[in-house]
C-alpha positions as CSV (number, residue, x, y, z in Angstrom):
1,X,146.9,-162.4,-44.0
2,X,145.6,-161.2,-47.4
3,X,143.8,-158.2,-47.9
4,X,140.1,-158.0,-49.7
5,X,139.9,-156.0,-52.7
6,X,138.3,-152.8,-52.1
7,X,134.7,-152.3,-53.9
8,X,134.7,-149.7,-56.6
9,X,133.7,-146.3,-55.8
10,X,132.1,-143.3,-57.4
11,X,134.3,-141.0,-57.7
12,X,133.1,-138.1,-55.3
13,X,133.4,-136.3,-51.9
14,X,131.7,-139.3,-50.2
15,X,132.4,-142.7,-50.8
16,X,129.6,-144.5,-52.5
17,X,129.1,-147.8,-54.1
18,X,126.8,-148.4,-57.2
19,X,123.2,-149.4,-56.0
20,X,119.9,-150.5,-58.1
21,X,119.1,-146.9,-57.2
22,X,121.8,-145.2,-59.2
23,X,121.3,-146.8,-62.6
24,X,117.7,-146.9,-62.2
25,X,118.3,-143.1,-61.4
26,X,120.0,-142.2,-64.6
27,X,117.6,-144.6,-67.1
28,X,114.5,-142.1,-65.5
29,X,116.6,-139.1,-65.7
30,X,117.5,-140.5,-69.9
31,X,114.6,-141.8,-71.2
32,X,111.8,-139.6,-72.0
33,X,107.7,-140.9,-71.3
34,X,108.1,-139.8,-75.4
35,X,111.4,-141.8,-76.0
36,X,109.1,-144.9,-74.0
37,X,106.1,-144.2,-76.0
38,X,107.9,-144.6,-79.1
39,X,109.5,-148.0,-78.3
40,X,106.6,-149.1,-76.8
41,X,104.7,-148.0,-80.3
42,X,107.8,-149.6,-82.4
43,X,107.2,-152.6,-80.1
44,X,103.3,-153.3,-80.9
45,X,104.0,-152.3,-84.6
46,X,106.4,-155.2,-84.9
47,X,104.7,-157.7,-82.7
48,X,101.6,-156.9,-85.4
49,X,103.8,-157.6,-88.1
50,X,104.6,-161.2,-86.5
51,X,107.4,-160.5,-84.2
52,X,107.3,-163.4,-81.3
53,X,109.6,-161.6,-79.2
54,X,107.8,-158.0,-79.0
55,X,104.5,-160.4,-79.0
56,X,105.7,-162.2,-76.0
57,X,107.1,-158.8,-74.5
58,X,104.3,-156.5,-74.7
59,X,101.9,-159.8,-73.0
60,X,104.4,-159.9,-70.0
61,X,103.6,-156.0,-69.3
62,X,99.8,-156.5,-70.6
63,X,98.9,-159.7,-68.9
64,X,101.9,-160.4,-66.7
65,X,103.3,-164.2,-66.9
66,X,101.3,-167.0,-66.4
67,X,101.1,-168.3,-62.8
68,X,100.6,-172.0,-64.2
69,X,102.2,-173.8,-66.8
70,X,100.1,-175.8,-69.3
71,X,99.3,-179.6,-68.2
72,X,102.0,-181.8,-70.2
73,X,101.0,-185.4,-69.6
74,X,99.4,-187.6,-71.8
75,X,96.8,-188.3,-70.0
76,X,94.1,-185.9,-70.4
77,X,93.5,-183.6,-67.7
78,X,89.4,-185.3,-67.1
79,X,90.5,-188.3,-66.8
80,X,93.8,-187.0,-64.7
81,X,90.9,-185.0,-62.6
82,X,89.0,-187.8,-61.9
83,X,92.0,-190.1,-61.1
84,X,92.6,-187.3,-58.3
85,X,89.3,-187.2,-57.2
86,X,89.1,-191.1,-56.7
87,X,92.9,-190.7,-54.4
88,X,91.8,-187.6,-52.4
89,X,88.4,-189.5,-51.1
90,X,90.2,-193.0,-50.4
91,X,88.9,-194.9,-53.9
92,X,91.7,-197.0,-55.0
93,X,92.2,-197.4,-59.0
């Protein structure tokens, strides 16, 4: 019978495994609201001088991501409309 690797441990007077929780714990107790305000500054400066990736960064804390994707078909999306319209009340096309 083979024995299971034991999980890494911090070293302590308890054993405890690394959580979410601890890292999250030490990035709050590390970074300033001032160190945050000045990458979030750095950020919008950059995205205003054409940066996509601070663009697209700041929009996804601003305006969250999209729920929908954009419509990809050829056919445009009245005519795709109305092609669903006709199925959904029993018109066949």
């Amino acid at each position: 019978m083979t024995r299971r690797k034991q999980p890494d441990f911090i070293k302590g007077t308890a054993a405890h495994r690394r959580t979410e929780g601890d890292y999250l714990s030490v990035l709050l107790d590390t970074v300033t609201l001032d160190d945050w305000r000045e990458v979030v500054g750095n950020t919008l400066q950059a995205a205003k001088d054409g940066d996509a990736q601070a663009r697209s960064w700041l929009a996804q804390y601003l305006v969250g991501k999209p729920e929908i994707k954009a419509q990809t078909s050829r056919i445009p999306c009245w005519l795709q409309r109305s092609r669903n319209a006709r199925m959904n009340s029993g018109g066949a096309t």
